[in-house]
Structure formats: C-alpha cells, structure tokens
C-alpha positions as CSV (number, residue, x, y, z in Angstrom):
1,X,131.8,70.7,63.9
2,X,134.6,71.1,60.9
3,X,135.7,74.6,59.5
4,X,138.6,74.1,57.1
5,X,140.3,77.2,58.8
6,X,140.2,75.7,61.9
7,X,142.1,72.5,63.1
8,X,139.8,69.8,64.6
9,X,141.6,70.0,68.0
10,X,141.3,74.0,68.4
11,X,137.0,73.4,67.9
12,X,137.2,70.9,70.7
13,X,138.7,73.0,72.8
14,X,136.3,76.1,72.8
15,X,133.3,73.7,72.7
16,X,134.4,72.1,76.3
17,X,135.4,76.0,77.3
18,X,131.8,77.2,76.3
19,X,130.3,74.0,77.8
20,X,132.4,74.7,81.0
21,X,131.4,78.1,81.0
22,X,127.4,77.0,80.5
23,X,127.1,74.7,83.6
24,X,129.1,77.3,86.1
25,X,126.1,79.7,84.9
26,X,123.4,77.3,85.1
27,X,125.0,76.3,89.0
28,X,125.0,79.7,90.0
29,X,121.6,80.4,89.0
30,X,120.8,77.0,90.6
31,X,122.4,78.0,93.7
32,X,120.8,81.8,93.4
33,X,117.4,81.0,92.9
34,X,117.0,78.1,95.4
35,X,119.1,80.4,98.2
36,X,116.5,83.3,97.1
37,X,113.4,80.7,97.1
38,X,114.5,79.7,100.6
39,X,114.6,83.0,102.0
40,X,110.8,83.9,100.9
41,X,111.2,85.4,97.2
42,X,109.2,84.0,94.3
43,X,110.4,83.4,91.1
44,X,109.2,85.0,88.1
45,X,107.4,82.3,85.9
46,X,108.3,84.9,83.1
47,X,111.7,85.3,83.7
48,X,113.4,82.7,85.9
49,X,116.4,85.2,86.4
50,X,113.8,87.6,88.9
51,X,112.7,87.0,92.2
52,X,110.1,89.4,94.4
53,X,109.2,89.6,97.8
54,X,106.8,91.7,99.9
55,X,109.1,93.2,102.9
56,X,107.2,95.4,105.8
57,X,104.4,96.0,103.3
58,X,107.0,96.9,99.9
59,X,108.4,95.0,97.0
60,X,111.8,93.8,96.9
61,X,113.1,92.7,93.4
62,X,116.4,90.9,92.8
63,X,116.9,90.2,89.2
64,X,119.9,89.0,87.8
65,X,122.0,88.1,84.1
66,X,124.8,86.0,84.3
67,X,126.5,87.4,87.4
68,X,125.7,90.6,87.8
69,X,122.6,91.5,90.1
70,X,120.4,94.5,90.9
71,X,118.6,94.4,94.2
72,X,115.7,97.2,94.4
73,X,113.8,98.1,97.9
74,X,112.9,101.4,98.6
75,X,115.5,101.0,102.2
76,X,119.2,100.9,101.1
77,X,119.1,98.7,105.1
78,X,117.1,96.0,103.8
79,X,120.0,95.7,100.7
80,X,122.4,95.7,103.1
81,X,120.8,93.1,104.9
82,X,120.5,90.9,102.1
83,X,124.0,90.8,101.2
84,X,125.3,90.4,105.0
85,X,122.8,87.1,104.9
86,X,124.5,85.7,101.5
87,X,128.2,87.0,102.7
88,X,127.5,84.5,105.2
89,X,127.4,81.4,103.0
90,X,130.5,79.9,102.2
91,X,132.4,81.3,99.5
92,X,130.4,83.7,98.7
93,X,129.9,87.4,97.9
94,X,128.1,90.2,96.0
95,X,130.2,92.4,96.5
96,X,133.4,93.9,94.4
97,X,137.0,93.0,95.9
C-alpha cells in the first residue's frame, strides 16, 4: 500500500499495529466464546458475538463487541456469579479497575 503523502515505512507500521490489534480481538473472542461454550451457553449462529442460556427456567444472554460485554438475567446474583467464575481464570477480569 503507497500514498505519496505517506512514507513507506510509516504504512508498515500501522498495518502490523492494526494486524496486532486484529488477532488480540479475534483471541479474546476465541477465549470468550469457548470459556462461555464450556460453561453451557450457545452461540448465536447469527451473531457469533452472543451466547444464551436457560438458568432455573430464564434466559441469560451475554453478548459482547470488542471488549465490552452486557450480561442480562432477570437476578443481578446469577451476574454476579458469572463474573466471580471468570475472575477465577487467570488474568482475568470483567470488571473496571
């Protein structure tokens, strides 16, 4: 890719930053949807970025974009519950410093 307002070297640069930036995405959502998968939800097959799952007779959806998420159950305890269980992985956490 050549624009003659910007030098050959500055182009390679943002295209291994925006590559960089595509494959932590595509890990997270990897690691999100396999974690998710394991622990009973079910993908969308319309949008791979939601996940349901029947909890004591009620729908629990967990969609997400990038890395922001939005978990919906009509029990804020069940919510909690679901972050406690992924605190627990290594590394991680949903929740703001």
């Amino acid at each position: 890719m050549t624009n003659n307002n910007v030098p050959e070297q500055s182009t390679g640069v943002a295209e291994n930053a925006l590559h960089g930036m595509l494959q932590v995405a595509l890990l997270f959502w990897k690691l999100l949807s396999e974690t998710l998968q394991e622990w009973g939800f079910t993908l969308n097959p319309y949008d791979k970025c939601v996940t349901n799952k029947d909890i004591i007779s009620k729908q629990c959806t967990i969609i997400w974009h990038v890395d922001n998420l939005k978990i919906s159950y009509v029990n804020k305890d069940v919510v909690e519950d679901i972050l406690t269980i992924w605190e627990r992985k290594p590394n991680m956490s949903w929740r703001s410093p």
